[in-house]
C-alpha positions as CSV (number, residue, x, y, z in Angstrom):
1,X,167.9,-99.1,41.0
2,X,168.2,-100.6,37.3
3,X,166.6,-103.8,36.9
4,X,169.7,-105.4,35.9
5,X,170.6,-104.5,39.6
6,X,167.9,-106.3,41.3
7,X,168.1,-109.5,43.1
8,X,167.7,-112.8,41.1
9,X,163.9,-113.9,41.2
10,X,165.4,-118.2,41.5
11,X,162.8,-120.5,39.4
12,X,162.6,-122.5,42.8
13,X,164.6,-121.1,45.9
14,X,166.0,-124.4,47.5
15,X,168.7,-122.3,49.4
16,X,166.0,-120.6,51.2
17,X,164.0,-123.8,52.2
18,X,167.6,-125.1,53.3
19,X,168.0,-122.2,55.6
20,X,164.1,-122.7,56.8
21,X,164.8,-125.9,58.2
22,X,168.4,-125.9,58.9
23,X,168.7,-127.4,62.3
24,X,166.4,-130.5,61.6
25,X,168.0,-130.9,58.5
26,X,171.5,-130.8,59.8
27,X,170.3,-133.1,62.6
28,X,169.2,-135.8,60.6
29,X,172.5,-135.3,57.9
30,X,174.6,-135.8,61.3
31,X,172.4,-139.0,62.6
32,X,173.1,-140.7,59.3
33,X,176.6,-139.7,59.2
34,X,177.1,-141.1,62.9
35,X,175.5,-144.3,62.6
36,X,176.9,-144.9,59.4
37,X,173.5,-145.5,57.8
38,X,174.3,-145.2,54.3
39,X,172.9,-147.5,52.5
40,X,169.2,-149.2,53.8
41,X,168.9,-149.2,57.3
42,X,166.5,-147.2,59.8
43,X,166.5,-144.3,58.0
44,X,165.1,-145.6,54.6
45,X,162.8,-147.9,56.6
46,X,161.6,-144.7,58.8
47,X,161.0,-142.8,55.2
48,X,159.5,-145.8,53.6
49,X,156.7,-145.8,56.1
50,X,156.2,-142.2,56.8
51,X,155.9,-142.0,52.6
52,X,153.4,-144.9,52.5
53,X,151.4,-143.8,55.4
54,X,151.4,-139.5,54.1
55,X,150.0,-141.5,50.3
56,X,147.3,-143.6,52.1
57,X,148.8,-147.1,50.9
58,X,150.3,-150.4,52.0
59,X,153.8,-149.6,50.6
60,X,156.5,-147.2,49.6
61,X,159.5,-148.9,48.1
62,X,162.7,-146.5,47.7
63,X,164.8,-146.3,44.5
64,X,167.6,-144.5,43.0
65,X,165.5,-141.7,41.2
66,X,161.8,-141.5,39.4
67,X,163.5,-142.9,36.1
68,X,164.3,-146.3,38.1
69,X,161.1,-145.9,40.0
70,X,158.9,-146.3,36.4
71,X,161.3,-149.3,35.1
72,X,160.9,-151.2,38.4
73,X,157.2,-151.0,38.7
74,X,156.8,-151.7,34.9
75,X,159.1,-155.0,35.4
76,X,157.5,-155.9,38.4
77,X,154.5,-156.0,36.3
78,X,155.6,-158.2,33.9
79,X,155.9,-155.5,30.9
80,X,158.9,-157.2,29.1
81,X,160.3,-157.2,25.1
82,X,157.0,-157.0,22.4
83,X,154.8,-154.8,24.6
84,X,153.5,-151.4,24.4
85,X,153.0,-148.8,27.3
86,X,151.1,-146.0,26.2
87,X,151.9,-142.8,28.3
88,X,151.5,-138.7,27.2
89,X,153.7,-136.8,24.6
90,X,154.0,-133.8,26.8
91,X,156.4,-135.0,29.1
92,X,159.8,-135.5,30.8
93,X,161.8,-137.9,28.7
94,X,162.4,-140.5,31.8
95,X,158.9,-141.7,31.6
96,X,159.0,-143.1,28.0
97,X,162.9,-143.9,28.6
98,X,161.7,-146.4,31.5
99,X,159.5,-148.4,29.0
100,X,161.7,-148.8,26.9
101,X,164.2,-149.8,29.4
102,X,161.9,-153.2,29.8
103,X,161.9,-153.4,26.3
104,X,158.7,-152.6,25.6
105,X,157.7,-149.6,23.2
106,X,156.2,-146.2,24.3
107,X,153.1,-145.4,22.6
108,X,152.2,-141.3,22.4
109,X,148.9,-140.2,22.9
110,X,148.0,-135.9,22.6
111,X,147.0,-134.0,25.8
112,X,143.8,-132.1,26.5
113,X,144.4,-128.0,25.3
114,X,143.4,-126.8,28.8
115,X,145.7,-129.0,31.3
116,X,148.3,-130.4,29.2
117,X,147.4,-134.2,30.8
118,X,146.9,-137.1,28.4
119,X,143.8,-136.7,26.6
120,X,141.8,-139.9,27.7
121,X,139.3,-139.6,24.9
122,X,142.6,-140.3,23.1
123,X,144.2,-143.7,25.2
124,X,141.2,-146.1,23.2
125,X,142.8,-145.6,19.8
126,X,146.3,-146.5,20.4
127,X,145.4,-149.7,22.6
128,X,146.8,-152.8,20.4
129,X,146.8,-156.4,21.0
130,X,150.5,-155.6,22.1
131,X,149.1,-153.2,24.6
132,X,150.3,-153.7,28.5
133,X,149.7,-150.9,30.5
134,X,148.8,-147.0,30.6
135,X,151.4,-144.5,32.4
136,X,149.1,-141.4,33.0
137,X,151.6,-138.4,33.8
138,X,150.4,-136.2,36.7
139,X,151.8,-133.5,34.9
140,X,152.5,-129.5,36.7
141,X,151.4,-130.6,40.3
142,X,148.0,-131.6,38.7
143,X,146.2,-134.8,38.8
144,X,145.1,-136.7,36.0
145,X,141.3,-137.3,36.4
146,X,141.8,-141.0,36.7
147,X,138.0,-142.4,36.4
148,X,138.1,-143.1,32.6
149,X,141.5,-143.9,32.7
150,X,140.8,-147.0,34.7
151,X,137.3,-147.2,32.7
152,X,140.0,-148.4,29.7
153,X,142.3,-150.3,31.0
154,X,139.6,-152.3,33.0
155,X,138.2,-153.3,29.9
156,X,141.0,-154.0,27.9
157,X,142.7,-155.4,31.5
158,X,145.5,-153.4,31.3
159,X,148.2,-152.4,34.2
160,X,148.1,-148.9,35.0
161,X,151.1,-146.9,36.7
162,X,151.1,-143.2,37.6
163,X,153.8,-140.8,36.9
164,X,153.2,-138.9,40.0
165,X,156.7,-137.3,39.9
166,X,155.3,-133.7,39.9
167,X,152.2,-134.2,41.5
168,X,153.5,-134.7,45.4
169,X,150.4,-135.4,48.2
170,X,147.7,-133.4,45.7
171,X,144.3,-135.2,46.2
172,X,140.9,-136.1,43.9
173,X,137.7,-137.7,45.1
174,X,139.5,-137.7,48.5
175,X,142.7,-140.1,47.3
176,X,146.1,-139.1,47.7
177,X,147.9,-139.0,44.2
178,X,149.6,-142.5,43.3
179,X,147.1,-144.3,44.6
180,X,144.6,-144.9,42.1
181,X,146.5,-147.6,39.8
182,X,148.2,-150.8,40.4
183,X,151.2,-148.5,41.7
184,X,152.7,-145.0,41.2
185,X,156.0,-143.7,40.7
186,X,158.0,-140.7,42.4
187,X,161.0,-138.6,41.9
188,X,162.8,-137.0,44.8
189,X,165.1,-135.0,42.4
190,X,166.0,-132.0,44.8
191,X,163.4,-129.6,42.9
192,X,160.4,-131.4,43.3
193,X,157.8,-130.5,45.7
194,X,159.4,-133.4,48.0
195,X,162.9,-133.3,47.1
196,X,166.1,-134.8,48.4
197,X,169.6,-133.3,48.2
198,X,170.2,-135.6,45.0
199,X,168.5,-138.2,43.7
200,X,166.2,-140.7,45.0
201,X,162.8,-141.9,44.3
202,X,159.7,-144.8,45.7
203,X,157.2,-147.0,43.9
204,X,153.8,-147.0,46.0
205,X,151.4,-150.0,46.1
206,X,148.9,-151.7,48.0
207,X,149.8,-155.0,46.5
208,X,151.9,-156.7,49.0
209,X,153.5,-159.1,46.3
210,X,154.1,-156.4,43.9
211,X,156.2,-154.2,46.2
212,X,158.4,-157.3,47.2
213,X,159.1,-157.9,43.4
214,X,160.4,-154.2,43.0
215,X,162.5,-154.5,46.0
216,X,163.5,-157.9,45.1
217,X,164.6,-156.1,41.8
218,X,166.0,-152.8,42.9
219,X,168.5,-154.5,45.5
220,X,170.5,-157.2,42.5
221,X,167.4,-159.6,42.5
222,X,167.8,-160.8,46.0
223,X,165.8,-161.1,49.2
224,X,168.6,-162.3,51.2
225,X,172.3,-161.3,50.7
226,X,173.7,-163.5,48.3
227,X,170.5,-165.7,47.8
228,X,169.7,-163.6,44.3
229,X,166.5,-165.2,42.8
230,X,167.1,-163.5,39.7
231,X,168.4,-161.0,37.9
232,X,167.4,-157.3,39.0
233,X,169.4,-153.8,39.4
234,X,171.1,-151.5,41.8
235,X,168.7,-148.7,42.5
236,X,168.6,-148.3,46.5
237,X,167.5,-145.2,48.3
238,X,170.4,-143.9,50.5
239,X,170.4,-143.1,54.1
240,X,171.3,-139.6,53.6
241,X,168.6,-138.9,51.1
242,X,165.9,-141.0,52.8
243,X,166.8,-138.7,56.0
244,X,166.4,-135.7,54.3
245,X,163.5,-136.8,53.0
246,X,162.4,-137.4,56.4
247,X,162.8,-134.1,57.6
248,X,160.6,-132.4,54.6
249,X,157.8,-134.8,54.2
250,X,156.6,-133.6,57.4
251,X,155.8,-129.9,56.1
252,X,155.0,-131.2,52.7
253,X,151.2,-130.1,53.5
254,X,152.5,-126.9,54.5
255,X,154.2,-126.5,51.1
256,X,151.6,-127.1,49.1
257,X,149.0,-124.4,51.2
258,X,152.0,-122.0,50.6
259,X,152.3,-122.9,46.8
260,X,148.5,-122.4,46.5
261,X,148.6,-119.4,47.6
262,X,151.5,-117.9,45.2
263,X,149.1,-119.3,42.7
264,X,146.6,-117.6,43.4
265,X,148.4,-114.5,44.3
266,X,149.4,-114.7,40.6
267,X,146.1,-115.6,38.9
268,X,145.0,-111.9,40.8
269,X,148.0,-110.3,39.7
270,X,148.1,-111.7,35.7
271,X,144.1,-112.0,35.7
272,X,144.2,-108.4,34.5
273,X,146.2,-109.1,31.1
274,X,143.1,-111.0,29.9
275,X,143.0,-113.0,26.8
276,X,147.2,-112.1,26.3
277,X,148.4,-115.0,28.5
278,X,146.6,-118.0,29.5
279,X,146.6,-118.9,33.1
280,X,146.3,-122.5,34.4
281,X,143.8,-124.6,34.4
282,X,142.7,-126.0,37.4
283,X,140.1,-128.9,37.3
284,X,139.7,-128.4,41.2
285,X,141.4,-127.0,44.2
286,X,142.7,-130.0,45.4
287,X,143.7,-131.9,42.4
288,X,147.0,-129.1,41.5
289,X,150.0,-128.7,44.2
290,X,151.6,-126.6,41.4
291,X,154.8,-128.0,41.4
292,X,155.0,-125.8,38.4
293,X,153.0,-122.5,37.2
294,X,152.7,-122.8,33.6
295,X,151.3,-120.1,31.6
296,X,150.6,-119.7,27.8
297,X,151.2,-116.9,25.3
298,X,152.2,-116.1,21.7
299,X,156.0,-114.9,22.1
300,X,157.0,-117.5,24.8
301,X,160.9,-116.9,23.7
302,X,160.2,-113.2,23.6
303,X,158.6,-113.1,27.3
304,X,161.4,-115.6,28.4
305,X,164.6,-113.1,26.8
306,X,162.4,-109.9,28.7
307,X,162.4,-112.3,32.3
308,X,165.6,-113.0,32.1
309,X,166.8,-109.3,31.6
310,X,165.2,-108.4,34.6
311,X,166.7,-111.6,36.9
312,X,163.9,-113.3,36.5
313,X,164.5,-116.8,36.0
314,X,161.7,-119.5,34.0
315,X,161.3,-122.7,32.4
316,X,160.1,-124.5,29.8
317,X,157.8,-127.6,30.2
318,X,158.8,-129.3,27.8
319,X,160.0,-127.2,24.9
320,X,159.9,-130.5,22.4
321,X,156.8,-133.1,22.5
322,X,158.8,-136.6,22.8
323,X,157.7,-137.8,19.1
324,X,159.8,-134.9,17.8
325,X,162.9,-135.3,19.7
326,X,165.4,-136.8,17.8
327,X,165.7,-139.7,20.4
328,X,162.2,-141.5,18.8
329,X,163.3,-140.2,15.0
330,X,162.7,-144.0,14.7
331,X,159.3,-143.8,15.3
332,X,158.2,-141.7,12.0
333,X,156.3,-139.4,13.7
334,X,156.4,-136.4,12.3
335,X,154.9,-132.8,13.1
336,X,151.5,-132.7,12.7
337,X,150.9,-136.0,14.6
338,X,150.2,-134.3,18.1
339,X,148.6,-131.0,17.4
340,X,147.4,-130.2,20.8
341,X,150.9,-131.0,22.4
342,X,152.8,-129.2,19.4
343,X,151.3,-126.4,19.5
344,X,151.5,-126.0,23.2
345,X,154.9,-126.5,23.5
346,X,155.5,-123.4,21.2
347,X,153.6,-121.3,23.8
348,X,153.9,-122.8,27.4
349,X,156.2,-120.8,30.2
350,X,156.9,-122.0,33.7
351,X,157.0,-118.7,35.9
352,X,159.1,-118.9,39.0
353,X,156.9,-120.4,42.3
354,X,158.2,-122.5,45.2
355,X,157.1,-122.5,49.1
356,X,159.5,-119.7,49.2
357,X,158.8,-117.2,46.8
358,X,157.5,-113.6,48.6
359,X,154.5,-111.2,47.3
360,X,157.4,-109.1,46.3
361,X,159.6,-111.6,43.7
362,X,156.1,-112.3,42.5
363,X,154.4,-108.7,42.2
364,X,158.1,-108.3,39.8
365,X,157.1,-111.5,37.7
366,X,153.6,-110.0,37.0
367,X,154.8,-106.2,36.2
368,X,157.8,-107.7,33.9
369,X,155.2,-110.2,32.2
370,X,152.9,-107.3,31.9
371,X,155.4,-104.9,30.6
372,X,156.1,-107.3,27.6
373,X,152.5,-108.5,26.8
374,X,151.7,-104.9,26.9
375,X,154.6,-103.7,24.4
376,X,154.1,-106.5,22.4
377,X,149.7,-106.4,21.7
């Protein structure tokens, strides 16, 4: 057989996780459906807690998506018009998109060479006296090592809110992730390690007060139905999506053991290639649920074009640090400003991993990466 014959290698096989649980998930599509529980109702209240209670805090608030999730927990935290939220330039554009949503401006910092998380040797310099909080990005399925993080914005008393959109139940010094801040955001986009069949996403927090102020805000202002204290948005979790979600939080552990181990089966498999690719970086075992497997090497586009020839599908991570996309031209920084993060992006290749990846689709990754490092040496 050709390779162009072969079966697709899928960058995350969410067809196959459908089929794994299809009965529970049908189940609790058709509970919704007959109740009529579309919007709030038991089954966002029955997520809510099971979410809150899987993180190890007080609360779990449900949104619309991740992007809504950052805004609301900023607001509720008083960042308004004038501040400055500094956050990582190697990341998904919702996170700085959310600040400046409040009003506020995001404020880059570079990411450490090995993990590709903000550098926190890095955070001191760009606090200002307009300076409100720090949004550390739990980037790949790997924690941010939070201690001198919090060091900082203790002592310049700053808020601090996790992106923990790709880092779904991964733990460090025995916390879950989000739970280390004044509150943490999530994403439930249907490719995440927890992912609904659409959008959705929750704030988490241990502050009582706080997580009535984003729910206040997320549901038009309001506590009561037309009693709206102030001004606030429509970003509600829907029953569907909160069911779903109810179904798959409760093999999320499972996941992550099973995305472990395609890990590591391909840090055995690519370990032989040596210094020609650069494997991830893991500060410790629990700290990375590899939402993503991100490699490095010289012809990135070359390796990509060779994958893809042979049905196997990748990603990019982000191809662009934020200061170069043309979205924060108004900023004025230039190349040259975020080495680290620059240089990375030029390099940096997501191979294909999910829960349901076999040996086989991964033993085909590692010979086609090997054939193409090896032709190209």
């Amino acid at each position: 057989m050709n390779a162009n014959a072969e079966s697709t290698v899928p960058f995350v096989d969410l067809v196959g996780q459908f089929h794994r649980y299809e009965d529970e998930l049908m189940t609790a599509i058709r509970g919704v459906l007959e109740s009529a529980s579309f919007i709030g109702g038991a089954p966002v209240k029955d997520f809510e807690a099971a979410w809150a209670a899987y993180c190890g805090t007080k609360n779990a608030v449900g949104c619309g998506n991740g992007t809504d999730a950052i805004y609301l927990a900023l607001r509720a935290l008083g960042v308004g018009p004038g501040d400055e939220v500094i956050t990582a330039v190697n990341t998904f554009i919702a996170t700085s998109e959310a600040i400046t949503m409040t009003g506020a401006k995001p404020v880059f910092v570079d990411v450490d060479d090995a993990t590709a998380l903000i550098d926190a040797t890095k955070i001191e310099a760009a606090i200002t006296e307009r300076t409100k909080a720090i949004i550390p990005v739990h980037l790949y399925g790997q924690l941010v090592d939070m201690e001198p993080v919090l060091a900082i914005a203790k002592a310049h008393g700053l808020k601090v809110v996790e992106d923990t959109a790709q880092a779904h139940g991964a733990i460090d010094h025995g916390k879950r992730a989000g739970t280390f801040g004044d509150a943490a955001t999530f994403s439930f986009y249907p490719g995440k390690n927890l992912g609904a069949y659409g959008d959705g996403g929750a704030v988490i927090t241990d502050d009582d007060a706080l997580a009535e102020h984003i729910r206040k805000i997320a549901n038009h202002g309001r506590s009561t139905k037309f009693g709206h204290e102030i001004e606030g948005v429509n970003s509600r979790l829907d029953g569907l999506q909160a069911a779903i979600l109810g179904v798959k939080v409760k093999h999320l552990d499972t996941w992550i053991d099973e995305r472990r181990a395609a890990a590591q089966r391909y840090d055995k498999l690519l370990s032989e290639l040596g210094d020609a690719i650069v494997l991830p970086h893991v500060r410790h075992a629990t700290s990375h649920v590899f939402h993503l497997y991100v490699c490095r090497v010289q012809d990135r586009d070359g390796l990509r074009k060779h994958l893809g020839e042979r049905n196997i599908q990748s990603g990019i991570h982000y191809p662009v640090p934020l200061h170069l996309l043309p979205a924060y031209s108004h900023l004025g920084q230039g190349e040259g400003t975020f080495p680290v993060a620059e240089k990375m992006a030029k390099e940096i290749v997501s191979l294909p991993i999910s829960p349901e990846i076999t040996e086989e689709q991964q033993v085909r990754v590692a010979k086609a990466v090997a054939e193409f490092v090896g032709a190209n040496r």
